[in-house]
N, C-alpha and C positions, 0 to 999 in steps of 0.2 A: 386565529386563521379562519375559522368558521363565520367570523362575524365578516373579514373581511371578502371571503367568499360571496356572502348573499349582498352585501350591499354593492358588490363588482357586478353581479351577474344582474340583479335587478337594473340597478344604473343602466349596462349596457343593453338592455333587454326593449327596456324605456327607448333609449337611443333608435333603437331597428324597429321603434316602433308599436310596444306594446304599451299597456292601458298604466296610467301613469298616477291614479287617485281612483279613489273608490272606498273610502273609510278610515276609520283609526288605524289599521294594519299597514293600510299605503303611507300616512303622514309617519309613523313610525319608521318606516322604513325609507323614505324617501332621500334617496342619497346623495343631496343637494341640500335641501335644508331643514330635514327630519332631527331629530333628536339625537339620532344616531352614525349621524354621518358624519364622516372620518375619524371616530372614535374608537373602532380599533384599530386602524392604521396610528392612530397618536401613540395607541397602548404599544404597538411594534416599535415603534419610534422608541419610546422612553425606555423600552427592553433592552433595544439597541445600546442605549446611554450603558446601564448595568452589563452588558456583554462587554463592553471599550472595557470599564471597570476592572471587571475580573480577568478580562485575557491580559491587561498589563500590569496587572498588581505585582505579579512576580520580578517585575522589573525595577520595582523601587528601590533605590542606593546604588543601581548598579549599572554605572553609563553606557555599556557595551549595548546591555539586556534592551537599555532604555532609545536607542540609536536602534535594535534590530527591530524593536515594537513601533515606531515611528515608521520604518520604511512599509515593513509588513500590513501596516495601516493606511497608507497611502496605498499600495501596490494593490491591496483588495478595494479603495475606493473608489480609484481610477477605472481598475476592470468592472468593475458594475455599475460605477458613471459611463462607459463608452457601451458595455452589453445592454445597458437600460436604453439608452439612445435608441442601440438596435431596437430591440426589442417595443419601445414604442411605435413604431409600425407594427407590430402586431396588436399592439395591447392599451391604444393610444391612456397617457394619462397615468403611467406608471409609475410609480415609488420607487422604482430602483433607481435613476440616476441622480436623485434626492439621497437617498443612503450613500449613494455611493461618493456622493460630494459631504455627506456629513460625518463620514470614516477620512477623508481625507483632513475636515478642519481636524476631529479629533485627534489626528497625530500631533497636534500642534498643543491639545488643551487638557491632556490625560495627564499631566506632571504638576497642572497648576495648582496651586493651592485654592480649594474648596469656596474661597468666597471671589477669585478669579474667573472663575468657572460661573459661578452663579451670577456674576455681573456681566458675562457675556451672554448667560443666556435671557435674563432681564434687556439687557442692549438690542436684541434678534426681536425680542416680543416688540419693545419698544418700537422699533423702528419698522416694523413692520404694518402696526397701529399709523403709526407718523405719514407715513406714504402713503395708506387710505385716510386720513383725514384730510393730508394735503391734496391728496388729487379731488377729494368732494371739496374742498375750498376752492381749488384753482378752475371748476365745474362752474361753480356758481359764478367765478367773474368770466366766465366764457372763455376759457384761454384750453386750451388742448393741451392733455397728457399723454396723446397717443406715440408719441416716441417713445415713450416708455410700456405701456400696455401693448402696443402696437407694433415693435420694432421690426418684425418680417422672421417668418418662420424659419428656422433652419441656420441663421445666418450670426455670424458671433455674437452680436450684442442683441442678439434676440431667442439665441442660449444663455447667456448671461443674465437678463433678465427675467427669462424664464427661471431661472435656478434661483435667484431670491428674491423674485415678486411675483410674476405672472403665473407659476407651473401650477399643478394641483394642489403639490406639497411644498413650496418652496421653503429656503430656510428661512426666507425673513417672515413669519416667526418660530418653523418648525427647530430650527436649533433649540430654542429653549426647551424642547420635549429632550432633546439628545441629551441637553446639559445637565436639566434635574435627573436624565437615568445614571447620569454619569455620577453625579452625586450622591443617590440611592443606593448606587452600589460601592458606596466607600462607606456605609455604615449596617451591611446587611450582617456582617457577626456581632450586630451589639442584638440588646436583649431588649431593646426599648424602640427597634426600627419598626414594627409594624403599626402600632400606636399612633407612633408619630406621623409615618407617613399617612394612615388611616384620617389622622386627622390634619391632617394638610389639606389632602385628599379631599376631603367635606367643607373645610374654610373656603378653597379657592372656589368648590363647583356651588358653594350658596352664595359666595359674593362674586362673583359671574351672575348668579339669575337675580339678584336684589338687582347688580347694575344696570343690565338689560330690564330690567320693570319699570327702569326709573327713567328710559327713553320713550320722550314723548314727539319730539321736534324734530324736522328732516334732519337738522344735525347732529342730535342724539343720538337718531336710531342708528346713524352711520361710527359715532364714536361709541356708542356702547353698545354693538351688535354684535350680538353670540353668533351672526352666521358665517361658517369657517370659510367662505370665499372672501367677506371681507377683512379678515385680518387682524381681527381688534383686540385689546386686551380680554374687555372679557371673552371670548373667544377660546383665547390661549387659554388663559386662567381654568375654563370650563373644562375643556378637553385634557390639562393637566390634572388637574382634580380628577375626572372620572378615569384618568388613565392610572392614578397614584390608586385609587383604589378597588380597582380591576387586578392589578398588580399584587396588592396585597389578597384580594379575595383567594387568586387564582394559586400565589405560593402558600398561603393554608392549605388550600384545598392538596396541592401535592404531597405537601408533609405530613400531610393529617390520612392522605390513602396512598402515601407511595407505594404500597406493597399490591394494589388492587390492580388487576387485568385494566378493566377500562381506563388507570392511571397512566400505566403503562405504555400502551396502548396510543394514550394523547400524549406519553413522552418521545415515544418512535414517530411519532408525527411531527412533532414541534421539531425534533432533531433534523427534519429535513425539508421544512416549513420554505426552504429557496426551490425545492422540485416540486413539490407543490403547489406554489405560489404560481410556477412557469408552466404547469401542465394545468390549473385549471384554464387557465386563460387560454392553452390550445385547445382544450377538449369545449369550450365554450366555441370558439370558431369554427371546430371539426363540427357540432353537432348542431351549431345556430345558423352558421355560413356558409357552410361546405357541401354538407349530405342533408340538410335542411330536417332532420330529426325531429328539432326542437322548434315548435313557432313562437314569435316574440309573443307572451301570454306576461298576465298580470303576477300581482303575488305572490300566488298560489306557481306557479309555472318557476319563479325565483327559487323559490323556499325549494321546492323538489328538486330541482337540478342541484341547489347547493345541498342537501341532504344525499342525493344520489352518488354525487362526486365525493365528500366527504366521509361517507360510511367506505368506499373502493377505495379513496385513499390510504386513509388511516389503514384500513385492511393492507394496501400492498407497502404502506410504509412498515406494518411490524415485519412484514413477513420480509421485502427486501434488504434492511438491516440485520434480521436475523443470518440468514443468509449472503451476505457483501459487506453490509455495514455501513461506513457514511452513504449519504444519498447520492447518486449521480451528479446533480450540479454541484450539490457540495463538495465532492471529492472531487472535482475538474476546479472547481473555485480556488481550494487548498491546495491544489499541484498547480497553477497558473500563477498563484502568488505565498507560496511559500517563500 
């Protein structure tokens, strides 16, 4: 959440106008085609898959369970595909009505058998790939793809489109982040998952950068480019990888200091990581837009805000669970689609 905090507030920062380059700490952080961009939005994503996981595990054999888990999955992906909507007028460029369209297919892919699952999310990357190299094909004989890149803001097939080609996040090819969490988490009580996923984790993100070294030609650099606006396998592969072992660094790190205050601490936070998510984005327009507080500044101006916001977060996320318990949006989310 942190990560996706600083590269939200830099991006937007950028946007209204502040300084955009100025060293390794800019190219680092640059949230377009830094190293680090959309990487942990990918790591939410594949968390997401592992959450489907285990909220329906309990349902296995038993049709009822498995009919109440499909609706309850849909019913929360609709409300946060239609709240995301809202909410992109605030917060133009948001991940939520991306979740919220990827809880919907998962009611449909949480019963499948393991190599069903993994062929559709193989099919998302794929196709995702397919449609940037056909539109840089159909480029070069001069022939227009803007019906499809272009279809008109707001207007169905230009919602449509936006949801698995055009948007920040679409699924063509972010499903396959949902599918491997979905996967990951059908094997997290064996005794050999961090290993493996570890080195998953490191196969895919070194053969993503061998593929990308080995583009030298306009059409190369488009078929094997790791930059997450163009879609491409290595791309996927890459952000899969660093998200498989973010994943694994991040649940050591829990089990190894569950017991520890600042564990803690980032567990009351993660617990409510949807009020979170929607309050820094107001408190970035209260204090960027609104009351002019904050002037759009470089770096340095990112890193503070996202430091200042998440130390008062985390602060009011132990102390208002201690006290109420689920978060605000959370508890309105879980009574809206119970």
């Amino acid at each position: 959440m942190a990560g996706v905090l600083m590269m939200n507030y830099h991006g937007y920062l950028i946007i209204r106008g502040a300084q955009s380059d100025g060293g390794a700490l800019y190219d680092l952080f640059d949230p377009w085609t830094g190293p680090l961009s959309t990487r942990f939005a990918a790591t939410f994503v594949l968390t997401a898959g592992v959450g489907v996981t285990l909220m329906t595990n309990s349902s296995v054999g038993d049709a009822d369970r498995i009919a109440e888990m499909r609706w309850r999955l849909v019913r929360r992906g609709l409300l946060l595909y239609a709240g995301g909507l809202l909410f992109d007028f605030v917060w133009a460029g948001t991940i939520l009505p991306y979740y919220g369209a990827m809880f919907v297919l998962a009611a449909a892919l949480f019963t499948l058998r393991a190599r069903w699952i993994m062929l559709v999310g193989v099919t998302a990357a794929l196709a995702g790939w397919s449609i940037r190299w056909w539109r840089f094909e159909r480029s070069l004989d001069d022939h227009s793809t803007s019906w499809l890149t272009n279809p008109g803001a707001r207007s169905p097939r230009g919602l449509l489109f936006d949801l698995f080609v055009n948007g920040t996040h679409p699924l063509l090819p972010w499903l396959a982040l949902l599918c491997a969490g979905m996967l990951l988490g059908r094997i997290l009580e064996t005794s050999w998952w961090r290993p493996a996923a570890a080195s998953a984790g490191f196969t895919l993100y070194a053969g993503a950068l061998l593929a990308n070294s080995a583009a030298e030609s306009e059409r190369t650099l488009i078929v094997l480019s790791d930059d997450p606006f163009e879609r491409g396998l290595a791309y996927t592969a890459s952000a899969l990888g660093t998200a498989l072992i973010a994943f694994v660094v991040i649940s050591w790190i829990a089990d190894r200091f569950s017991s520890t205050p600042a564990v803690n601490a980032l567990q009351h936070a993660g617990q409510m990581s949807l009020t979170i998510y929607l309050a820094h984005a107001l408190a970035f327009n209260l204090s960027v837009d609104w009351l002019d507080i904050v002037e759009p500044g470089g770096i340095g101006t990112a890193l503070a805000c996202t430091l200042v916001f998440w130390l008062a977060a985390t602060s009011a996320a132990v102390w208002y669970q201690r006290r109420y318990g689920r978060g605000p949006a959370e508890q309105l989310y879980r009574r809206l689609t119970a």
